[in-house]
VOBA-1610 file (N, C-alpha, C; in pm, whole numbers, padded with zeros to 5 digits, always signed):
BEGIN
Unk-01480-00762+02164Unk-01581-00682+02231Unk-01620-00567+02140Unk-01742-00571+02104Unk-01783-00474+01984Unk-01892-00355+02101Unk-01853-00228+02039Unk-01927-00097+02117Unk-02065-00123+02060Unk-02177-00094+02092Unk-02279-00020+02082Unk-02298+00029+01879Unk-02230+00145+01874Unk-02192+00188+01733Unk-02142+00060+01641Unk-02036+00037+01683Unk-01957-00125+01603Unk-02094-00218+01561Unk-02177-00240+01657Unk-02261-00344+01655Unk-02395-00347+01497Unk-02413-00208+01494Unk-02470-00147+01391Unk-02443-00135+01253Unk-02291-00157+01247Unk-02208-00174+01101Unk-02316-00259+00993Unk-02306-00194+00867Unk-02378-00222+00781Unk-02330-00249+00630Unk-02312-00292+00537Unk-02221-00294+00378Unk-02315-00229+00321Unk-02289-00101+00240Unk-02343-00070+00127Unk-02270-00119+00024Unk-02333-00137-00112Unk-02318-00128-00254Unk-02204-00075-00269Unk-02116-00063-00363Unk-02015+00003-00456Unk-02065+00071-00555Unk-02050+00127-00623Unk-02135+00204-00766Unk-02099+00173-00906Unk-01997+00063-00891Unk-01948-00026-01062Unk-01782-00030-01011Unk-01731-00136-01072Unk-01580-00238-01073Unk-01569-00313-00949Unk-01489-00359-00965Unk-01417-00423-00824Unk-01398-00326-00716Unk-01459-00363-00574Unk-01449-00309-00480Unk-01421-00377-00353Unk-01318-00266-00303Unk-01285-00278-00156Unk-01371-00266-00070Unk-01357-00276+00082Unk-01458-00220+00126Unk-01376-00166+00247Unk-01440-00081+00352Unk-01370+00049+00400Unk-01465+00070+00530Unk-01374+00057+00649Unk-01431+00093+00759Unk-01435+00265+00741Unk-01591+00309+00811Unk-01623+00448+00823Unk-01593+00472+00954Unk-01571+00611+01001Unk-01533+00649+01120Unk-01525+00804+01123Unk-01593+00832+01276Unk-01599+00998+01199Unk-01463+01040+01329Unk-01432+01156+01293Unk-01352+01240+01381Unk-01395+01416+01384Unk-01428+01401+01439Unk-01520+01575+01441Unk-01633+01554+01352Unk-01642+01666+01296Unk-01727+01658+01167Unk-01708+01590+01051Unk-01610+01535+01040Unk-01566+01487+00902Unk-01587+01304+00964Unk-01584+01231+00799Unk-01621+01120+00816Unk-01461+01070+00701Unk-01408+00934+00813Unk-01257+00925+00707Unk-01280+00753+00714Unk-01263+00720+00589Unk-01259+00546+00584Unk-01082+00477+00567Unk-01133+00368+00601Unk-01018+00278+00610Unk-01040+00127+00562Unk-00932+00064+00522Unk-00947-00067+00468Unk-00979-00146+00548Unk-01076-00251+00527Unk-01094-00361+00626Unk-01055-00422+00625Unk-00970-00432+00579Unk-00872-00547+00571Unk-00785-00552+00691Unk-00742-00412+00732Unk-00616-00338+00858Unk-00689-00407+00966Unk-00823-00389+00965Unk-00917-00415+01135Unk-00867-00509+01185Unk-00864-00516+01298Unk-00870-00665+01362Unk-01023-00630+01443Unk-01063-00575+01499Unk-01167-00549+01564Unk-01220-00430+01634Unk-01329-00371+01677Unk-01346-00235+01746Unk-01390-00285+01909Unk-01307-00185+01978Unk-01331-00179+02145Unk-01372-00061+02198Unk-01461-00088+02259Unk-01486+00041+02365Unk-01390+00120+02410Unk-01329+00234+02454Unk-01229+00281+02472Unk-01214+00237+02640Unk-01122+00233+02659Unk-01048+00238+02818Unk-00904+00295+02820Unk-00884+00379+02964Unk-00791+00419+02954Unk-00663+00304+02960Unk-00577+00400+02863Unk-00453+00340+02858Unk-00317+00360+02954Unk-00248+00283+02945Unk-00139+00314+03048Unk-00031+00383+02989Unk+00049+00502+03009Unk+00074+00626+02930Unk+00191+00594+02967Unk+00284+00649+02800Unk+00440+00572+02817Unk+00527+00752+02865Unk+00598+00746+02927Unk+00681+00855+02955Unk+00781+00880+02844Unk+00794+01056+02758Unk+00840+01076+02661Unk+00748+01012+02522Unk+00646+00995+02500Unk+00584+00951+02403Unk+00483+01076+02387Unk+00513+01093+02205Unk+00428+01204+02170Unk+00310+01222+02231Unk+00239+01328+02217Unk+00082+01321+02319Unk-00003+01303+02241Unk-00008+01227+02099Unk-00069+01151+02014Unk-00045+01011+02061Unk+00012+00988+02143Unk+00023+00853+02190Unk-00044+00848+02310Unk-00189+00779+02329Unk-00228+00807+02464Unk-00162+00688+02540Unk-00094+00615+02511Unk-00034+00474+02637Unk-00011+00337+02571Unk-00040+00264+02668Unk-00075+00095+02548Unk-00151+00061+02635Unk-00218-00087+02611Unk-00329-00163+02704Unk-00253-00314+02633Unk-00286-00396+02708Unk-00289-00506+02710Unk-00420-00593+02624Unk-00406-00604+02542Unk-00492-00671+02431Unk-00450-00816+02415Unk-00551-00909+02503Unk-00520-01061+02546Unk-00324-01139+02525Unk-00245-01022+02566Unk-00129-01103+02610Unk-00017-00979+02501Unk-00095-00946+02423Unk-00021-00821+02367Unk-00066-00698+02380Unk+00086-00642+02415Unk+00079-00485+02474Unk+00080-00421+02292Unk-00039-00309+02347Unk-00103-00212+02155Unk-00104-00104+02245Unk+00055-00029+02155Unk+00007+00145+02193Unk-00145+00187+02115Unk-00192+00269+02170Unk-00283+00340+02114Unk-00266+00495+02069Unk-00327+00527+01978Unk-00286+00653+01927Unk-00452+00709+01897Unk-00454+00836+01937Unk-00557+00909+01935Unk-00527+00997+01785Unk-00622+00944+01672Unk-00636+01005+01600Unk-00638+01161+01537Unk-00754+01188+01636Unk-00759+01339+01640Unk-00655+01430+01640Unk-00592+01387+01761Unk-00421+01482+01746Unk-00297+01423+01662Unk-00337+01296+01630Unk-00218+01295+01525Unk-00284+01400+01379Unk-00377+01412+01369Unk-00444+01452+01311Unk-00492+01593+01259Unk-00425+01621+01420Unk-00446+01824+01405Unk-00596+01848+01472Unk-00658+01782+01492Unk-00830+01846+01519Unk-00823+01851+01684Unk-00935+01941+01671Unk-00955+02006+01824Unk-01000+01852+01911Unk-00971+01868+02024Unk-00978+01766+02110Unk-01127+01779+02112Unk-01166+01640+02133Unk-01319+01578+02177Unk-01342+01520+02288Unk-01434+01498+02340Unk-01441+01426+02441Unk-01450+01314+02479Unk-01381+01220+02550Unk-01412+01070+02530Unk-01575+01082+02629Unk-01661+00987+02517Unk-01782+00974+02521Unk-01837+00818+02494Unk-01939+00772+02568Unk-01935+00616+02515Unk-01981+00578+02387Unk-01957+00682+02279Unk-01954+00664+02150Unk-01815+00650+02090Unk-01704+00668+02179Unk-01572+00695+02156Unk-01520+00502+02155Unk-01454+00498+01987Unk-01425+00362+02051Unk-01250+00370+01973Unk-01181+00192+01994Unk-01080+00246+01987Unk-01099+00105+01842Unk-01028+00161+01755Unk-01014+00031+01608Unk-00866-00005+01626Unk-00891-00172+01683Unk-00773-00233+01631Unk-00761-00251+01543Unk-00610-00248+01471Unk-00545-00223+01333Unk-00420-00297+01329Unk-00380-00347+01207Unk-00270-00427+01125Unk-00164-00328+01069Unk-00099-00262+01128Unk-00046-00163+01038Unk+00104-00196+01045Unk+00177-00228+00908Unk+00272-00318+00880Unk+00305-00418+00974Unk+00434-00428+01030Unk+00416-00581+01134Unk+00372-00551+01285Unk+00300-00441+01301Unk+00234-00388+01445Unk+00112-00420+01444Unk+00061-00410+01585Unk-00091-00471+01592Unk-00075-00277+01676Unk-00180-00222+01648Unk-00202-00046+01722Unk-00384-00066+01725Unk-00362+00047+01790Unk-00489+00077+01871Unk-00532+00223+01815Unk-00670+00250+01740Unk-00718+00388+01677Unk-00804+00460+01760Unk-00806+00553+01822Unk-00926+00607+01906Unk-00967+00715+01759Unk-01122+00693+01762Unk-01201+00791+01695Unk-01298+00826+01756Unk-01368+00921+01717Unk-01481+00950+01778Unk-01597+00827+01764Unk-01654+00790+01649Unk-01770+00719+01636Unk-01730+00618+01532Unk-01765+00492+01526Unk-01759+00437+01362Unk-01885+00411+01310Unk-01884+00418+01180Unk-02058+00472+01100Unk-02086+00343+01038Unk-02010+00291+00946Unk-02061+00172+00895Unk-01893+00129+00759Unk-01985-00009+00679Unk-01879-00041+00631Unk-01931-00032+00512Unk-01840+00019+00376Unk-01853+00073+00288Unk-01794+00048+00163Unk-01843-00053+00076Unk-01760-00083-00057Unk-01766+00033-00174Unk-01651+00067-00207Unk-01592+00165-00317Unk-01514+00088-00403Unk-01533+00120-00534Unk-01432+00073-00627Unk-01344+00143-00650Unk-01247+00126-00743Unk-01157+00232-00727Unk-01155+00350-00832Unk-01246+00321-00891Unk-01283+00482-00970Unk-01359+00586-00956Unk-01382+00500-00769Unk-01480+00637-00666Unk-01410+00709-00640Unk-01281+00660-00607Unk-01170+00724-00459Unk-01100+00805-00614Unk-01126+00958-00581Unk-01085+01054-00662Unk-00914+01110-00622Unk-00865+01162-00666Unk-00720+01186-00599Unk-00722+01328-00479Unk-00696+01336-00388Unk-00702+01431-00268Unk-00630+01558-00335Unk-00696+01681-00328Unk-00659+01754-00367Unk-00533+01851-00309Unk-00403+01882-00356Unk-00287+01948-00316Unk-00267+02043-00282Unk-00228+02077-00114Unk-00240+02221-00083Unk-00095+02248-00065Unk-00074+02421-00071Unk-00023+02405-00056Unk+00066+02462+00092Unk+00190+02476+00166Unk+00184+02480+00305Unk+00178+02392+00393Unk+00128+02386+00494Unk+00138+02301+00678Unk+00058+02180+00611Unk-00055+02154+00510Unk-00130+02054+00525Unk-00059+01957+00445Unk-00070+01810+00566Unk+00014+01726+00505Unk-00116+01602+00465Unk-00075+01589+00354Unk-00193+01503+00254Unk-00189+01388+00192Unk+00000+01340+00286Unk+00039+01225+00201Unk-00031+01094+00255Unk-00118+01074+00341Unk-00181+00941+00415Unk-00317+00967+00378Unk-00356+01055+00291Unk-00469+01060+00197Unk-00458+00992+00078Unk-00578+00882+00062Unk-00522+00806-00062Unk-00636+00889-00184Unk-00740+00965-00113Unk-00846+01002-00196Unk-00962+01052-00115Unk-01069+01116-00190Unk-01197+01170-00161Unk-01293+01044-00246Unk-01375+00991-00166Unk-01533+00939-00244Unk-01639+01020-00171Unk-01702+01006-00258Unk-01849+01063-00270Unk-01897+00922-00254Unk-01983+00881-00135Unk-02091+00796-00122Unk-02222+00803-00023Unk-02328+00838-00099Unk-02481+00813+00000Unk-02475+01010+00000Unk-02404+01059-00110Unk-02435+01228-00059Unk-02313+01297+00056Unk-02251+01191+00100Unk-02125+01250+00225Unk-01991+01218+00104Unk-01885+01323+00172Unk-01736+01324+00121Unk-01719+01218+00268Unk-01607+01115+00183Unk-01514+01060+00243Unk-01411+01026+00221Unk-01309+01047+00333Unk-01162+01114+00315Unk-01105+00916+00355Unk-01070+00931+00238Unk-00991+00775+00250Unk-00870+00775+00276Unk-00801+00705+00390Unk-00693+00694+00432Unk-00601+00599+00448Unk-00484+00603+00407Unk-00375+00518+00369Unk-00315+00525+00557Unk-00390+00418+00606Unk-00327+00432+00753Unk-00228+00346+00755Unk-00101+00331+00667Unk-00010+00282+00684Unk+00136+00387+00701Unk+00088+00492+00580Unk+00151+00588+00575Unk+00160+00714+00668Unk+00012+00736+00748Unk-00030+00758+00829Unk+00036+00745+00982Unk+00027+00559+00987Unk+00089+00554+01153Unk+00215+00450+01129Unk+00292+00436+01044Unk+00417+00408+01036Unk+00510+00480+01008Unk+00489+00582+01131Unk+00607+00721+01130Unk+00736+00630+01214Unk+00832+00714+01197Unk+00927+00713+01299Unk+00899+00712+01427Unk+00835+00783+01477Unk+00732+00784+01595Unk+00693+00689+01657Unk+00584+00589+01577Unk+00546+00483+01608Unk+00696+00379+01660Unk+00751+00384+01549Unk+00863+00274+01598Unk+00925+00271+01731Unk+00946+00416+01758Unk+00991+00478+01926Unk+00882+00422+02010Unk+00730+00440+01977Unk+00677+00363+02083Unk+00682+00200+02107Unk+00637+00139+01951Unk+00724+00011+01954Unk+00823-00042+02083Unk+00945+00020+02038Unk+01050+00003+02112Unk+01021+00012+02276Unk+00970+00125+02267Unk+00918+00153+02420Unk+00837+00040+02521Unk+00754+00015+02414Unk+00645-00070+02454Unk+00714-00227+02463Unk+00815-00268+02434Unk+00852-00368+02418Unk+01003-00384+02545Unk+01000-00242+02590Unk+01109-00254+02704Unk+01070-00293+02844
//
């Protein structure tokens, strides 16, 4: 079941070498890509059924044709101010190591081939900001996009607790 937004997905160009290509997705103001390879597909959001003791980056799981997918709301794993679920709000199923999970973002923009001498190295701060599920910054079409290693990202310890949870 593809949203509205999903339906619109488009491939741009790469700008020279071999290229990946990279689901877009915004979360506030910022626009962050991901491999397409992870997708399994984008859904409209619906509420989820909410696990007791699970971080509040975990909004629940749903039943996704016979398998239960926690879902995790980006934004607050994320640090950003809460948004509103809106029917631009969808949720990206994802492959992330041997889990099938559920991404709530705000919007997804389109799909986007980069080679790999776009994706520049994320720059090191230093302090609270954690930068290790940043694989890089590209520049494409005039926008920064924050490329993300969503493996490193949502294969916390965390996740595994919901795992577990979800499987009791």
């Amino acid at each position: 079941m593809l949203s509205a937004p999903a339906a619109r997905l488009s491939t741009r160009p790469a700008s020279s070498g071999a290229a990946a290509q990279y689901l877009t997705f915004r979360l506030g103001q910022e626009e962050y890509g991901i491999d397409i390879l992870r997708v399994q597909e984008i859904r409209s959001y619906e509420q989820p059924t909410r696990l007791a003791h699970a971080p509040e980056f975990i909004k629940g799981v749903i039943d996704l044709r016979g398998v239960i997918v926690p879902i995790v709301d980006l934004r607050l794993k994320l640090g950003c101010a809460r948004a509103d679920y809106t029917d631009f709000t969808v949720v990206i199923i994802l492959h992330v190591g041997a889990m099938v999970l559920g991404a709530v973002v705000d919007a997804v923009a389109d799909v986007v081939a980069l080679s790999a001498d776009a994706i520049k190295p994320a720059p090191h701060f230093q302090g609270q900001v954690d930068a290790s599920f940043v694989r890089g910054i590209a520049a494409n079409d005039g926008r920064l996009l924050i490329v993300v290693d969503i493996e490193s990202l949502l294969s916390s310890a965390e996740m595994g607790l919901v795992k577990s949870a979800a499987a009791a």
